[in-house]
C-alpha positions as CSV (number, residue, x, y, z in Angstrom):
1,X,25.5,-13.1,50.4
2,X,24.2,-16.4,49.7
3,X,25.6,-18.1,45.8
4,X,24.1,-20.7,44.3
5,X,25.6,-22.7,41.6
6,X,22.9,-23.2,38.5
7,X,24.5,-24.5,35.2
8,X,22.0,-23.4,32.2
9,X,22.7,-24.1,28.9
10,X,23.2,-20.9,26.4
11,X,20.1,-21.9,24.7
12,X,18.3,-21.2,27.8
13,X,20.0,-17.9,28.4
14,X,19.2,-17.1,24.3
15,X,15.2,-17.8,24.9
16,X,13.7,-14.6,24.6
17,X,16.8,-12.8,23.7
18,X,15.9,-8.9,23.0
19,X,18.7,-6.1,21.9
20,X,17.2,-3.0,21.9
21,X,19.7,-0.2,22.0
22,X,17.7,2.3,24.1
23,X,16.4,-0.5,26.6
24,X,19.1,-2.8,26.9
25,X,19.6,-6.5,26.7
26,X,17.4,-9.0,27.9
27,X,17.0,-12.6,27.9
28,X,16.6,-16.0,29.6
29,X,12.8,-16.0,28.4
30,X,12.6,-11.9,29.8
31,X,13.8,-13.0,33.1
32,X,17.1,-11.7,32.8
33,X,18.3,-8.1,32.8
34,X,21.5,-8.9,30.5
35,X,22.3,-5.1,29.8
36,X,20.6,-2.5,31.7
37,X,19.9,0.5,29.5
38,X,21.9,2.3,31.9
39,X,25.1,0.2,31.1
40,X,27.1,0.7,28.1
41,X,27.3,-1.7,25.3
42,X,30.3,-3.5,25.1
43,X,31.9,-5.1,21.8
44,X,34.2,-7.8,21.2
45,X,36.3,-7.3,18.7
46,X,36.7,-10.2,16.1
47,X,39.6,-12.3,17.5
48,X,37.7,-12.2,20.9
49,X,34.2,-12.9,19.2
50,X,35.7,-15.9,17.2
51,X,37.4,-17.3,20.9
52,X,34.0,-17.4,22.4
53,X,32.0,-18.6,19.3
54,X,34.7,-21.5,19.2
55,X,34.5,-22.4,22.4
56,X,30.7,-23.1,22.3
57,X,31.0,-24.9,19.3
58,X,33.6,-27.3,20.8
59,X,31.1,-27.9,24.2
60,X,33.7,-26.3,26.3
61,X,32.3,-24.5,29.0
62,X,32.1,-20.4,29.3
63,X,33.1,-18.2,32.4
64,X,30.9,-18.0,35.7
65,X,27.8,-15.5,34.9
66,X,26.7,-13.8,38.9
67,X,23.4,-13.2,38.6
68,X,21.6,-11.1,41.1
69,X,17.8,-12.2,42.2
70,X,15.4,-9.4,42.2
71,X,12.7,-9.3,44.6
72,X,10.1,-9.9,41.2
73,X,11.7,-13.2,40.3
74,X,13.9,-11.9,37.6
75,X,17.4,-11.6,37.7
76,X,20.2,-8.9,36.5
77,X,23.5,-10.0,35.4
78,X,26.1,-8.4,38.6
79,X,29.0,-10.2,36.9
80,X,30.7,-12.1,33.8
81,X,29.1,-10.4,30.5
C-alpha cells in the first residue's frame, strides 16, 4: 500500500458537507465518504468536542485522516474520524 501525504485545510474537507442520518456523512465537495451509512455515528461528548473546536481555533494542526482512493475518484475515510 502506497500513502501519500496531502495536507487540506478543514474548510476543504467542510465543502459540501452533508449529514444525513440514513445515508451517512459526506464531504470534501461529495468526494469523500466521511461516514458510510453502514458505520455508526459516533459523538463526542462536550469536553472532547470543546478540545477539538479549540484546537482549530488556535491553528494547531488535527490528527492524520487515511483516506482510501476508490476506483471512481472519491475517497472513504479508512482511518482518524
Amino acid at each position: 500500500m502506497k500513502i501519500n501525504l496531502h495536507e487540506i485545510s478543514i474548510s476543504e474537507v467542510a465543502k459540501s458537507y452533508k449529514n444525513d442520518d440514513e445515508e451517512g456523512v459526506v464531504g470534501y465537495g461529495g468526494k469523500l465518504n466521511i461516514r458510510p451509512k453502514y458505520q455508526r455515528e459516533f459523538i463526542y461528548k462536550e469536553k472532547q468536542r470543546d478540545a477539538v473546536i479549540d484546537t482549530v481555533r488556535k491553528n494547531f494542526p488535527l490528527n492524520v485522516m487515511y483516506w482510501v482512493k476508490n476506483d471512481d475518484n472519491s475517497y472513504e475515510v479508512l482511518d482518524g474520524k
